[in-house]
N, C-alpha and C positions, 0 to 999 in steps of 0.2 A: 401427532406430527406428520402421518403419512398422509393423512388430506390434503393440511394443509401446505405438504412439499409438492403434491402431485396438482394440486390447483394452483398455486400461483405456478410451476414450471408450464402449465397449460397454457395459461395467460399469455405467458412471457411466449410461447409457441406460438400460439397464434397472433399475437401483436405484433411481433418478428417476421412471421410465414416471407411477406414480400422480400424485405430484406434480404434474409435468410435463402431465401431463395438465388436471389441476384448474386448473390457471396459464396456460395458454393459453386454455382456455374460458371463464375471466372475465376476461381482456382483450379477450377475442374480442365478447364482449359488450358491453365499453364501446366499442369501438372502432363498432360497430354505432348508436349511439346519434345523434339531429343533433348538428351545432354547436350549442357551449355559450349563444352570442346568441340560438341560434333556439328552444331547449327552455327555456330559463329564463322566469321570468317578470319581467314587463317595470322592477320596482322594482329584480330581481336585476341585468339588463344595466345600468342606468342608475346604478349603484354600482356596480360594476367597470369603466364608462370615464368614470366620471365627470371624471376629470382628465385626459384623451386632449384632445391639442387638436381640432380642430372637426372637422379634414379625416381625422384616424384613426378617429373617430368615425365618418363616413360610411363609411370605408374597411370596417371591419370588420362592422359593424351593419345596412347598408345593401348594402354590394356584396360582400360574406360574402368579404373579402381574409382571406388566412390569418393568425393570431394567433397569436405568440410570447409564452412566457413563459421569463423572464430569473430563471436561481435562482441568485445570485452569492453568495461564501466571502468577497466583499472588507473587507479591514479594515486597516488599516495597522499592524498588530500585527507580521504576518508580511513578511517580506520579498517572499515568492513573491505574495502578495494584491497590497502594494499599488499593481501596474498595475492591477489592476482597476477601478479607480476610473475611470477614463474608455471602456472597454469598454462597458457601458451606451448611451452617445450615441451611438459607430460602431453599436453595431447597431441601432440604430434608426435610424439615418440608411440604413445598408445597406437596412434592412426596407422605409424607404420609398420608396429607390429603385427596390425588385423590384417594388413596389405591394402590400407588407404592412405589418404592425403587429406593433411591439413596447413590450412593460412589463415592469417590472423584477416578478414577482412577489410575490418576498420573498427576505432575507436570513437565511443560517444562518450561524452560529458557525463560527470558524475559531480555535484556538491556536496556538500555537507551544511544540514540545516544547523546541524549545533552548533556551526561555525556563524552561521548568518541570524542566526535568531536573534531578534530585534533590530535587524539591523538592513540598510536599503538592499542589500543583498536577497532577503529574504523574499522582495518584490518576485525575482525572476524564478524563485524556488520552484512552486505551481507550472509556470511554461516550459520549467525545462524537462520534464516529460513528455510532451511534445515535441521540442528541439529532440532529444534520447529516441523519441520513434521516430521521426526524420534521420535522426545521422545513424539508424538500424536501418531504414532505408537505404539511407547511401551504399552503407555497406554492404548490403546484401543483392544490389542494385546491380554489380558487377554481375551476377548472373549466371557464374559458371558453380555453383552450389550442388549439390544431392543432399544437402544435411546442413542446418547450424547449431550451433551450438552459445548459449546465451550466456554470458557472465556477467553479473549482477545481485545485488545484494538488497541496496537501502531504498530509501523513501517512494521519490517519482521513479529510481531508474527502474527496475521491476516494471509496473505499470507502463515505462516507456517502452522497453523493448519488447514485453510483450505486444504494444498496440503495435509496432512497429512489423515484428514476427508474424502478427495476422495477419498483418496486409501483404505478407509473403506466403500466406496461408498451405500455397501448396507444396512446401519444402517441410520435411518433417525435425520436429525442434525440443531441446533437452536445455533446461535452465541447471547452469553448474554453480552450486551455493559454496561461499568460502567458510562459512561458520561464525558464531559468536564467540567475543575476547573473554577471557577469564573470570570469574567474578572478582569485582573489587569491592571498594566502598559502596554499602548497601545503597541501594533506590531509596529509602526513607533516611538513611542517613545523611544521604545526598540532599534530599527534601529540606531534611529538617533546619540542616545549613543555610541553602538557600532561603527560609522564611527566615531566618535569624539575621540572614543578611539584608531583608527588604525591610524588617523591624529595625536595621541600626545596632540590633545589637553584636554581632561580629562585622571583623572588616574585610577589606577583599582581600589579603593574606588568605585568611582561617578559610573563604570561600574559595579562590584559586587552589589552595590544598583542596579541599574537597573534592573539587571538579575531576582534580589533576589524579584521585585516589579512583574516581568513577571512572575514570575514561582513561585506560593507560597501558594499553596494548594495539594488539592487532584485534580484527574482528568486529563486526555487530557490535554497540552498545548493550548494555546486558537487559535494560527495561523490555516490556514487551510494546511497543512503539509501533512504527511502521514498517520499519525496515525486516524487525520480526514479522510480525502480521504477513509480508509477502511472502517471508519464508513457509507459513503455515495453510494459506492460501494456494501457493505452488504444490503444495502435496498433496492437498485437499482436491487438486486439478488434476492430479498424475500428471505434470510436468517436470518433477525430479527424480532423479534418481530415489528407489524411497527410503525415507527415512534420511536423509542428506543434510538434513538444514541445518539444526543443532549440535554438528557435530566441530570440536575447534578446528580452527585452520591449520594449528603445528601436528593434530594428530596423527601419528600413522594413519590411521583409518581415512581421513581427508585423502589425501592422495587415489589410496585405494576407489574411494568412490568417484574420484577426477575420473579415473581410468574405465570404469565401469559406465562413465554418462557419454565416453567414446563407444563404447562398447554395443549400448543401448541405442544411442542415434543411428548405427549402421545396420542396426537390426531391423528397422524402420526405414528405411528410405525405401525408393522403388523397386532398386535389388533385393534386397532384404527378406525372410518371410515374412515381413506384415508390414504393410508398406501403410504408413500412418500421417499424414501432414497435420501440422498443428491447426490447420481451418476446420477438418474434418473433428479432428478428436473435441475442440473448443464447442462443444455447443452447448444450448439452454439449459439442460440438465449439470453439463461442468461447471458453469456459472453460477446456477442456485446451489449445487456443493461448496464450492466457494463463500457464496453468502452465508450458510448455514455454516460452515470451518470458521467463520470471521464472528459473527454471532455467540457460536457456542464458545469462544473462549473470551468474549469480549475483549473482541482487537480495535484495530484504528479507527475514529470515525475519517480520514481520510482518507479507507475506499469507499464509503459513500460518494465521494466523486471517481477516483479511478477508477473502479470495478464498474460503473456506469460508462465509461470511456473503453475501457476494456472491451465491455461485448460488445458494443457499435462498432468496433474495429472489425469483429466477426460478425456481423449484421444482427446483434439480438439488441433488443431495446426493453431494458430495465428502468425502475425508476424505484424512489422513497418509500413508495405504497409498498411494494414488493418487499422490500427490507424489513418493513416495520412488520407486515404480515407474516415473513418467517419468524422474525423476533418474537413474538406472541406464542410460538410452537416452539421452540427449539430450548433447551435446556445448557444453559451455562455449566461446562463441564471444569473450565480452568478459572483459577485465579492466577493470575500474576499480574508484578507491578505494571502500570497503578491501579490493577482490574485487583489488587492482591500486595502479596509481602514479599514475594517470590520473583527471582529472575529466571533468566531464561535456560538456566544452567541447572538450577534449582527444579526448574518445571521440565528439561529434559531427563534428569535423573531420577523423576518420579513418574515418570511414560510420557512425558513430550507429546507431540503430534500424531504419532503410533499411538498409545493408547486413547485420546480424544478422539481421533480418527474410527479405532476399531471399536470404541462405543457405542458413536454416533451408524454406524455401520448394524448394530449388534440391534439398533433400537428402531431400524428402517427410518432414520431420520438423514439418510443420502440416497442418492441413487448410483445402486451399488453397480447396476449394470452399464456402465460408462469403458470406453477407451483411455487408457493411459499408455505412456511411454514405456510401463513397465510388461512384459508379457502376462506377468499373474495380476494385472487388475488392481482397480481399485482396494481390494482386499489385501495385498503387500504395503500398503501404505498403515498397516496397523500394525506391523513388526517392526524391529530396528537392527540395523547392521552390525556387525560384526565381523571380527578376521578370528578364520578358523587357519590358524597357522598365517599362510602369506595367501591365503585364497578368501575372499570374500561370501559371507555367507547371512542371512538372515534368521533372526531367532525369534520366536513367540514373547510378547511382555506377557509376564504375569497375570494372573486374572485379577488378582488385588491391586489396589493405588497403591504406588510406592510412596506416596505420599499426600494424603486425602485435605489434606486445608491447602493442597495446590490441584491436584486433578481426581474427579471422582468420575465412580460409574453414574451413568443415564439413570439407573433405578436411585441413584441417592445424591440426587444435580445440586449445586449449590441454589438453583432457584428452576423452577419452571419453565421462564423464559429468558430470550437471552437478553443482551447488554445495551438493546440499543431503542429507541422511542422516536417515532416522528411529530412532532408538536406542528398545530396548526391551529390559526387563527385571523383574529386582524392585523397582527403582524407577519402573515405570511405561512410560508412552511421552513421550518428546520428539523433538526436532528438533536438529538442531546441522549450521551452516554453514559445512562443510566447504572451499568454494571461497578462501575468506579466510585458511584457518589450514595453514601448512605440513605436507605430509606427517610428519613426524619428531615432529608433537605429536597425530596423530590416535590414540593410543592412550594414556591416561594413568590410572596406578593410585600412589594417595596415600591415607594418612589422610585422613578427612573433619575438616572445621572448621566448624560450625554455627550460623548468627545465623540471626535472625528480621529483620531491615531491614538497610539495608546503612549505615546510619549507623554499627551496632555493628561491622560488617566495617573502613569507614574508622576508627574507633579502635583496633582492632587491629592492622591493619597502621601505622600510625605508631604503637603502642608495638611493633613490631619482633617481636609474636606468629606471625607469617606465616612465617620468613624460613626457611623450609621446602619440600620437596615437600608439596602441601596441594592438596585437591581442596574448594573450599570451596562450600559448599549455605547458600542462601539461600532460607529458607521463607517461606509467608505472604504470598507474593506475587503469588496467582493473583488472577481476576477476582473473586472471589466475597469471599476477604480483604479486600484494595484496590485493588481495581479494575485488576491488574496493570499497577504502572507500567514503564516501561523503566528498565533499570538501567545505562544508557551510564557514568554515574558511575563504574560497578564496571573499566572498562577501562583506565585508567591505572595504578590501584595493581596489579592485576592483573599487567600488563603489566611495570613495574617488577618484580615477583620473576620474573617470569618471564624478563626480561632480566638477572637475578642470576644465572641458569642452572638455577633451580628447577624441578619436574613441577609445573606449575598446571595446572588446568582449574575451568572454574566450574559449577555444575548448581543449578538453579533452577527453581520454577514460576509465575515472572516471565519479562519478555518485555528482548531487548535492545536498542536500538537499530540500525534499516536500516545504521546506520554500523557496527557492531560489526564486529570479525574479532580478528586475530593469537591470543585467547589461545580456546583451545579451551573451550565454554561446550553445553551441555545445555540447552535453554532450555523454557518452555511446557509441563514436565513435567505428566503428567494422569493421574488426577485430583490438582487439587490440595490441597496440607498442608489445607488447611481443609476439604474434603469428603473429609476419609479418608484421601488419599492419601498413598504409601507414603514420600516425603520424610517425613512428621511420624514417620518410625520411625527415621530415621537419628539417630545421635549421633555427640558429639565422639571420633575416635579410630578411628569404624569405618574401612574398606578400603573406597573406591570403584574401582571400573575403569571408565572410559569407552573404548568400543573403536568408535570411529569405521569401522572397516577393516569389523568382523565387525556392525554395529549393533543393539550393547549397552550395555546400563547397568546396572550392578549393585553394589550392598553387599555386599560377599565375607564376609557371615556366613553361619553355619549353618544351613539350611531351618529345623530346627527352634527354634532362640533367634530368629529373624526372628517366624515366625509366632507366637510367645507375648508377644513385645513390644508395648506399649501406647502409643499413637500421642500426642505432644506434642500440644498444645491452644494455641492462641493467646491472650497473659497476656491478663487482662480491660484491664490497662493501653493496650495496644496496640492491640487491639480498638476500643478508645472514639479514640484518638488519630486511629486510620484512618479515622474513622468524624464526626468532629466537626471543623470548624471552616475558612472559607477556602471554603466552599461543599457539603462533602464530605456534610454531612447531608442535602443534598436527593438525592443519588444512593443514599439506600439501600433504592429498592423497585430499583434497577440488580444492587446488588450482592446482595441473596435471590433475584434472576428469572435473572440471566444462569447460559448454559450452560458447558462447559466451552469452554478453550480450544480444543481439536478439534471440536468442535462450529461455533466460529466466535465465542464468548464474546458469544453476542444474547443480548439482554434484550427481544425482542420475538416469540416464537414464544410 
């Protein structure tokens, strides 16, 4: 694993270098600038505190105490958000106990995909991580900052405010996590419901129960999804407080570490003893830790796109290659759902991100020698928090798994490598998430079955056109289409034939949801149907082979009838559908600017 971490970060070094270059020397330069009170002019300071009460007022203005800016996801939309709602007060009460100041800078957009999944909503899912790093912009745009402070949880927002955080690269910055809700009705329980519902055989009662039993608190959903994934990724970065992520939002202990990521941002700023901005700490090395945090427990395939958007933000340029080449080295330490049986609750009570962390650490499979937010290093990221009395304290895990069919050590990995494969072929390059789907389905060759949305898939498969080996391709679903939604929808009926005993696999240049596994799926295929790409040549009937083993993807037609074929066109009907109504027309300088999926699908380069 140490090679192979110390050549691909080389790569990523020198493929970056200009970049890289460029991106430190304009941070370097703001960073260089006074405080924002003291260079502005005096109308500019007297409207940014104008509503500071009297004593913050003096504190910041007068006795130059260090200023926080608060850029909160909160809404009561999402589950994982709405703690947030009183985070705000604690830190400013924290701020003014250390003898600083904080203000909420401003508020960015947060959705909830479980709310939109399947549905046109889902369209704007994807952009609005970029929308979230613009209105982190804005926020942070006011100027008079020493420190922020990031709240955010789920899917894109993460992603967002980090890309947004870097482009303020030289303010030093602490991501404050709310925690996961309770556990409820199991993830396969949940599952199990859902296929029973796509078979017909219960109704939407028995399945609104279900939903309603999985999802019914405050907090993260309990799978380990996306919104997880960032949580594990962020500590894997030293951008939290450590050991933060898993812990509930009503706990005591929650607060305590609210208070604590006040506490560590002002230890970092330029007053501070170690004056750290998030440009400086982010580089090549934090990014392939990341990769390798995401890998070893088999997380989302979508940061295959954000975590590629991520380091462009910080001038490092990653790609597919790079992912798939850690993947080969790195050893899956965690299961959980759907990588597993296990929620997120379940896998922090058996060592959580502390002990995957201080494995992966233990096995030279990170780079240990890296900058975090926390004073002791990368190495405090393998313990977990505790309240000794009313004082915060950190304690050692165990050296044994608390629970080894969810987390092992490196010497006894649930496999060698991690969870994730790049396939490539004549259909292009994808991804496909290996760690979720049984060995005995990693190779699958069926006729193709071709829609454009997956509305026209769910009518087929209930009129019983499926009930086949069938490798079915779902075009038109990339960024530039409609803004590639997630197609979680697509995993029950799926799954149903595939529990009939049929060859499924699904291949797509749409994205699936963090929660995806069991049925083997291609995903993020690129370029995609709508800029050329070689999905718009498939039809009804051809020969796909997805080979997870050998990673390949190919239409078993003849070189020469491939290359003389004339690529499907997306109808004008559909086109307009994608493209109107529900909000979707304000996203369309999104959908002509954004790059490809591998690229990291920005619409801001």
């Amino acid at each position: 694993m140490k090679a192979a971490l110390n050549e691909v970060t080389e790569r990523i070094r020198e493929r970056s270098a200009p970049s890289r270059r460029a991106y430190l020397k304009r941070i370097e330069r703001l960073a260089q600038r006074p405080r924002g009170s003291e260079r502005m002019g005096c109308a500019n300071v007297a409207h940014a505190f104008a509503a500071l009460p009297a004593d913050d007022k003096l504190k910041v203005v007068a006795e130059r105490a260090p200023h926080i800016g608060i850029v909160t996801a909160y809404n009561d939309m999402l589950s994982a958000h709405q703690p947030y709602e009183g985070f705000p007060g604690v830190i400013r009460d924290e701020a003014r106990s250390q003898g600083a100041t904080a203000q909420v800078a401003g508020g960015v957009p947060a959705m909830c995909d479980g709310v939109t999944q399947g549905l046109p909503g889902m369209e704007l899912s994807l952009f609005s991580r970029d929308v979230i790093a613009m209105g982190t912009a804005i926020a942070l745009t006011h100027d008079v900052f020493d420190a922020a402070l990031l709240l955010g949880v789920c899917d894109k927002i993460v992603p967002g405010l980090l890309i947004g955080a870097l482009h303020f690269g030289h303010l030093p910055c602490v991501f404050v996590p709310a925690g996961p809700m309770s556990s409820g009705l199991s993830n396969n329980a949940k599952a199990k419901v859902r296929e029973q519902h796509a078979a017909g055989l219960v109704g939407r009662a028995a399945l609104l129960e279900a939903e309603s039993a999985a999802y019914h608190g405050p907090g993260t959903c309990t799978f380990y999804g996306t919104a997880n994934s960032n949580q594990m990724l962020l500590e894997a970065m030293g951008l939290h407080v450590p050991g933060s992520a898993f812990v509930h939002p009503h706990a005591v202990l929650r607060e305590q570490l609210t208070r604590e990521a006040v506490r560590t941002v002002l230890a970092i700023t330029a007053r501070g003893p170690r004056f750290t901005p998030i440009g400086r700490l982010v580089d090549e090395r934090v990014i392939v830790n990341a990769m390798v945090a995401l890998l070893a427990t088999g997380g989302s395939t979508n940061h295959l796109i954000h975590w590629v958007a991520v380091a462009r933000a910080a001038g490092i340029v990653i790609d597919w290659s790079d992912f798939a080449d850690l993947s080969a080295a790195v050893p899956l330490l965690a299961r959980v759902y759907p990588n597993g049986s296990a929620d997120v609750n379940q896998f922090q009570a058996a060592g959580g991100p502390g002990y995957v962390l201080r494995e992966l650490l233990d096995a030279g499979c990170l780079h240990a020698d890296v900058a975090t937010v926390s004073e002791r290093g990368l190495a405090a990221y393998g313990e977990v928090p505790t309240l000794e009395g009313e004082r915060l304290a950190w304690r050692r895990l165990p050296r044994d798994s608390g629970d080894e069919s969810i987390v092992r050590p490196a010497a006894r990995a649930f496999s060698a490598s991690g969870g994730l494969k790049l396939l490539q072929g004549n259909l292009g390059r994808s991804v496909i998430k290996t760690s979720a789907v049984p060995e005995d389905r990693w190779v699958i060759e069926a006729p193709a079955r071709v829609f454009a949305g997956q509305e026209a898939l769910h009518a087929a498969f209930k009129a019983g056109e499926l009930d086949h080996d069938v490798v079915v391709v779902v075009r038109f679903q990339g960024p530039r289409a409609n803004g590639m939604p997630e197609l979680h929808k697509l995993t029950p009926p799926l799954a149903v034939l595939q529990g009939k005993g049929f060859k499924v696999a699904l291949v797509t240049d749409g994205r699936m949801s963090g929660a995806s596994g069991k049925v083997p799926a291609a995903i993020h295929a690129s370029p995609e149907a709508l800029a050329g790409g070689p999905l718009a040549k498939v039809r009804d009937g051809d020969m796909i082979r997805l080979d997870a083993v050998a990673g390949k993807l190919d239409a078993l037609v003849d070189a020469k009838t491939w290359a003389a074929r004339v690529e499907v066109t997306i109808s004008d009907a559909q086109a307009e559908d994608n493209a109107q109504g529900l909000g979707r027309e304000l996203f369309g300088g999104m959908r002509r600017n954004v790059t490809s999926a591998e690229q990291g699908a920005v619409t801001w380069l």
